[in-house]
ZAMARGU-4260 file (C-alpha; in steps of 0.2 Angstrom, whole numbers, plus 5000, padded with zeros to 4 digits):
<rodrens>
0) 4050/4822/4533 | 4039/4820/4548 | 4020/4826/4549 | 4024/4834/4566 | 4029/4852/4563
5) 4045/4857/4570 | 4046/4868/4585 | 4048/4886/4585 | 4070/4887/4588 | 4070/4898/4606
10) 4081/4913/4602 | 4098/4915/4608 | 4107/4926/4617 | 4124/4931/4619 | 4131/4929/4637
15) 4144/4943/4637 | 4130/4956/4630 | 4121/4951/4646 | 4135/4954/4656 | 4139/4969/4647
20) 4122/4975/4651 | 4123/4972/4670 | 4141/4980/4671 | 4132/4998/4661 | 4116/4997/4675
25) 4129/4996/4688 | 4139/5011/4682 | 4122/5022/4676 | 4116/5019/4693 | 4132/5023/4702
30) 4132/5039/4691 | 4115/5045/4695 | 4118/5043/4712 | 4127/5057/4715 | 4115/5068/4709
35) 4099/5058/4714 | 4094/5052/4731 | 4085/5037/4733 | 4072/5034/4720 | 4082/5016/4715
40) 4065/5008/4708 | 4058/5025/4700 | 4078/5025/4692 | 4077/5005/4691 | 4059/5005/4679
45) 4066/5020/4670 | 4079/5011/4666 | 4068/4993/4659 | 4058/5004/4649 | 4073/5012/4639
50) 4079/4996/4638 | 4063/4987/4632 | 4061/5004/4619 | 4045/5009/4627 | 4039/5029/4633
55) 4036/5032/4652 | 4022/5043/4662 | 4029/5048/4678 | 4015/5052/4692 | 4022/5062/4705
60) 4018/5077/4716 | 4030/5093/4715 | 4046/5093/4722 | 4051/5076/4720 | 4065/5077/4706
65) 4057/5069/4693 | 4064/5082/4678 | 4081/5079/4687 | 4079/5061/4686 | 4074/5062/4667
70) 4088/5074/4661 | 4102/5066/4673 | 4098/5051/4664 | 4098/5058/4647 | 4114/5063/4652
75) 4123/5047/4658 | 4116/5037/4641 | 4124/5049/4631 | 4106/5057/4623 | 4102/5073/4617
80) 4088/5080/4629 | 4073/5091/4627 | 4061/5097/4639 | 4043/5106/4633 | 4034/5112/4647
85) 4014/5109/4643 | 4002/5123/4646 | 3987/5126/4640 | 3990/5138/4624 | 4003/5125/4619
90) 4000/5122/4600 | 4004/5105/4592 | 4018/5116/4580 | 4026/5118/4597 | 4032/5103/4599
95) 4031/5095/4580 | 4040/5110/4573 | 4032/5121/4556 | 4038/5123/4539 | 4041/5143/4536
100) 4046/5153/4522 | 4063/5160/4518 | 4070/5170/4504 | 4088/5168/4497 | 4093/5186/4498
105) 4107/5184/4485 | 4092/5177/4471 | 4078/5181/4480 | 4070/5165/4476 | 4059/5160/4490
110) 4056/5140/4496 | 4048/5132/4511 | 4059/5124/4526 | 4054/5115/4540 | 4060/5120/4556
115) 4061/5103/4570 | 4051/5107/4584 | 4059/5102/4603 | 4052/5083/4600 | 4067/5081/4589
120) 4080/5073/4604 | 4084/5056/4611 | 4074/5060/4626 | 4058/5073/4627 | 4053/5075/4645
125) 4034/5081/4642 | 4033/5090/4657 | 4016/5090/4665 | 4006/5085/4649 | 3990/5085/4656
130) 3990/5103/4657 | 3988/5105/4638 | 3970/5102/4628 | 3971/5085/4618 | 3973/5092/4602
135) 3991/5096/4608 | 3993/5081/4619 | 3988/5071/4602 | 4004/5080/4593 | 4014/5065/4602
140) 4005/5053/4598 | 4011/5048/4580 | 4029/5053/4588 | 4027/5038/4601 | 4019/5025/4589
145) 4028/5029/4572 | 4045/5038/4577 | 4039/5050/4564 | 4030/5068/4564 | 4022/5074/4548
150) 4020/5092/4543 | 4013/5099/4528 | 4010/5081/4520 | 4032/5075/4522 | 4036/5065/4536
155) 4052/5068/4548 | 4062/5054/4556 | 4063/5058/4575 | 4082/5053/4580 | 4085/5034/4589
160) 4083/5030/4598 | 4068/5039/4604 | 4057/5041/4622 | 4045/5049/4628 | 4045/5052/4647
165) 4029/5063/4654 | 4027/5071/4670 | 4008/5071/4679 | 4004/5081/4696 | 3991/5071/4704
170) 3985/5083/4716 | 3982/5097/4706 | 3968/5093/4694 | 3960/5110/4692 | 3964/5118/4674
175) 3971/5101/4668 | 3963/5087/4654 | 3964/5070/4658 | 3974/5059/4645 | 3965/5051/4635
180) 3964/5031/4638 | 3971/5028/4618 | 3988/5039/4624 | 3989/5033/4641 | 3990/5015/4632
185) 4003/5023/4622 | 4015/5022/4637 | 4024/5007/4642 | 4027/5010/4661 | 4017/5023/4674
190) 4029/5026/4686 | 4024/5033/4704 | 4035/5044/4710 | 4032/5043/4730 | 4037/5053/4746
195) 4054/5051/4751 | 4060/5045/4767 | 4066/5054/4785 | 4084/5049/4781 | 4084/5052/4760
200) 4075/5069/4763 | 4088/5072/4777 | 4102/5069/4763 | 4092/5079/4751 | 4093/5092/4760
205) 4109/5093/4765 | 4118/5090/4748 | 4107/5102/4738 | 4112/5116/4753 | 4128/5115/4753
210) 4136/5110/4737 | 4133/5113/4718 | 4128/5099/4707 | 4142/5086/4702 | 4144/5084/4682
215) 4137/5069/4676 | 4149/5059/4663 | 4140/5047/4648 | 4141/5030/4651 | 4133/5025/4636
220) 4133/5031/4617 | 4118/5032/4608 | 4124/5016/4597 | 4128/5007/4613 | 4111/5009/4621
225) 4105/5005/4605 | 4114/4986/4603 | 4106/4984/4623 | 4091/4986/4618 | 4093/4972/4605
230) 4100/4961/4618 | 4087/4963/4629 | 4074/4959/4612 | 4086/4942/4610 | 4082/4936/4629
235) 4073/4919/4628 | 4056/4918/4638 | 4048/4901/4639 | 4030/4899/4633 | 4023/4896/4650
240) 4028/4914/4655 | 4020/4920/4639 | 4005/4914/4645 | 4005/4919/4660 | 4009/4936/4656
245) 3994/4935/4645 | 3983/4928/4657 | 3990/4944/4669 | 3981/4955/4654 | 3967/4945/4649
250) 3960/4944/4667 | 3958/4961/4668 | 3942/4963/4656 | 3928/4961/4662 | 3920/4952/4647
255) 3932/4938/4648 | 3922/4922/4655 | 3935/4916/4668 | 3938/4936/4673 | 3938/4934/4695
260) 3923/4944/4705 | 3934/4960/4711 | 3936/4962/4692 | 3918/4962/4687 | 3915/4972/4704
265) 3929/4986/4702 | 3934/4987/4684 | 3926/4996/4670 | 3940/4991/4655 | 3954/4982/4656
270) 3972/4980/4648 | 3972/4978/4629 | 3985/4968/4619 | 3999/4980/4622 | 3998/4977/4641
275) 4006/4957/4636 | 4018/4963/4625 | 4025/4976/4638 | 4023/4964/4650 | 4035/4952/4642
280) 4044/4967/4636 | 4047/4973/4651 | 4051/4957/4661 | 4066/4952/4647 | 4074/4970/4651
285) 4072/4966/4671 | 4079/4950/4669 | 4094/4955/4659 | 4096/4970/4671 | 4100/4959/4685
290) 4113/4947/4675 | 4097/4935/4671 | 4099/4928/4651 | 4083/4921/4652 | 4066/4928/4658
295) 4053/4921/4671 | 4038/4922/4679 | 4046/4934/4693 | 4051/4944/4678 | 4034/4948/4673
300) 4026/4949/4693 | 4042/4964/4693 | 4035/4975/4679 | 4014/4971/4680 | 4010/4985/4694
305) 4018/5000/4679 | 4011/4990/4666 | 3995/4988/4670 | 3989/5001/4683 | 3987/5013/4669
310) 3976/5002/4659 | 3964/4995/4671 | 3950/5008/4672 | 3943/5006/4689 | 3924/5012/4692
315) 3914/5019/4705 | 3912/5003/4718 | 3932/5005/4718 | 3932/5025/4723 | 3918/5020/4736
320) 3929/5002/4743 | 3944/5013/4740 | 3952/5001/4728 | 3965/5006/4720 | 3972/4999/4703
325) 3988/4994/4711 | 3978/4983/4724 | 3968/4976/4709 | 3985/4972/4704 | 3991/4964/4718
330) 3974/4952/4719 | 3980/4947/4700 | 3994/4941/4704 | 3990/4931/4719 | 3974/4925/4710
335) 3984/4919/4692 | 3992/4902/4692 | 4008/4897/4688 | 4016/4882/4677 | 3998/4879/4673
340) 3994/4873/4691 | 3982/4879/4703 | 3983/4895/4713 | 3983/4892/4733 | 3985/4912/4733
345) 3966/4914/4732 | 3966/4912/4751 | 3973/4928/4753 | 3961/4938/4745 | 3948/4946/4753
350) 3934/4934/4759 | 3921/4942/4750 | 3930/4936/4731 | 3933/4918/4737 | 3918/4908/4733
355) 3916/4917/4716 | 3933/4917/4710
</rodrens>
């Protein structure tokens, strides 16, 4: 035997489950199109972070479809669905479930049972969830983390697989509590849900006027989503993406030593540890959604704006400059290096960071 340790063996992935896992994206997408207009990256991310087993927080104003987009989906993967609608009486037993008494009447005996609340589905669209106090909006997180709820001291096993999808109006913030920054992270992906265009609105329009809703068909089963998400776990990603994902994350705090001016201007807290392991997460499912059976640094540029612009806490400079987290985003990833070589990108950002970046 050698002194040199052997390298770590690149996992390998099967090329047909690749394929298999383009050919379902194709026919999920073609499904939900005739029920959903536009919206393809909204539709596109959902889809990575169901593959990559992660939860999503959809920001969106009213209107825009996104509980048609969350239970149409539920429905072309073959999941059972729940929808709890958040308001601010909402107790944590709402959603967990209780354990009530009930008497044999043929004995009379009398025992405990528990009673599974509306988080016991495949999919649980928490619609609006900053409309509830955090006591309740802390009822999901052991759901999200564990894949569990525990009630009167036993603990339940949610069905799998499991997602959470939450909704957020971003106009209306009167009467609502703010997530906390410990859930937010709990999500994988924050999704903005935009305004749609002249010609999708037009269709939009039209269809929901003038016709009833077509029937969606699964095109999954449970078990079959289940075995894409472990392809999408077997795709192979080179250590120089690893560490450029990282470098995406690691950049954003600002008490790293190499973090760029704009952060230490603009940014209170950044990404944690979970940020890099949704970004490589994330950029495997990407990949394989687009017939790729290996992921790259593209991959990870694709998912690091819903990554990341719910875990980079911007400060007072940045509502004042009108930064935005997304724009914070964008300077990353212009300012990070590739393949370990030196970034030319810096030219593009504002002249004001150049010097000290």
């Amino acid at each position: 035997m050698t002194d040199d340790a052997a390298p770590p063996q690149t996992p390998s992935v099967d090329l047909e489950s690749v394929e298999q896992l383009t050919r379902a994206n194709q026919q999920i997408t073609a499904a939900l199109a005739q029920v959903i207009v536009g919206q393809k990256q909204v539709v596109e991310q959902l889809l990575v972070s169901i593959l990559a087993g992660g939860h999503c927080l959809l920001i969106g104003v009213p209107g825009l479809a996104k509980t048609l987009v969350v239970r149409s989906l539920a429905e072309v993967l073959g999941l059972s669905f729940n929808r709890i609608q958040f308001t601010p009486d909402l107790m944590p037993a709402d959603i967990t479930g209780t354990d009530v008494i009930q008497e044999d009447r043929s004995t009379g005996t009398r025992e405990l049972r528990f009673l599974q609340g509306p988080v016991f589905a495949n999919v649980v669209l928490a619609d609006e969830i900053n409309r509830t106090p955090p006591k309740t909006q802390a009822a999901l997180l052991e759901a999200m983390q564990e894949h569990q709820v525990t009630v009167g001291g036993q603990r339940h096993q949610l069905p799998e697989p499991f997602f959470v999808l939450a909704t957020q109006n971003p106009i209306e913030q009167e009467g609502t509590y703010p997530l906390p920054e410990a859930q937010q992270d709990r999500f994988m992906f924050e999704i903005r849900v935009d305004y749609p265009t002249e010609d999708e609105e037009f269709d939009i329009v039209r269809q929901t006027t003038s016709r009833s809703p077509a029937n969606l068909t699964a095109v999954l089963s449970p078990d079959e989503l289940r075995r894409l998400q472990e392809t999408v776990r077997q795709i192979p990603v080179a250590d120089h993406v690893i560490r450029y994902a990282l470098a995406l994350a690691r950049l954003t705090r600002v008490s790293a030593d190499d973090a760029p001016e704009f952060i230490r201007q603009y940014v209170t807290w950044g990404a944690g540890p979970r940020a890099s392991q949704y970004l490589i997460l994330g950029a495997k499912a990407f990949a394989a959604l687009h017939g790729r059976p290996a992921a790259g640094v593209d991959d990870v540029r694709a998912v690091a704006h819903p990554v990341l612009r719910h875990r980079v806490i911007t400060n007072y400079n940045a509502e004042a400059d009108r930064v935005t987290t997304d724009t914070i985003v964008d300077w990353l990833i212009e300012h990070t290096p590739t393949h370990g070589a030196a970034s030319s990108a810096l030219e593009k950002l504002p002249q004001m960071f150049r010097q000290s970046s």
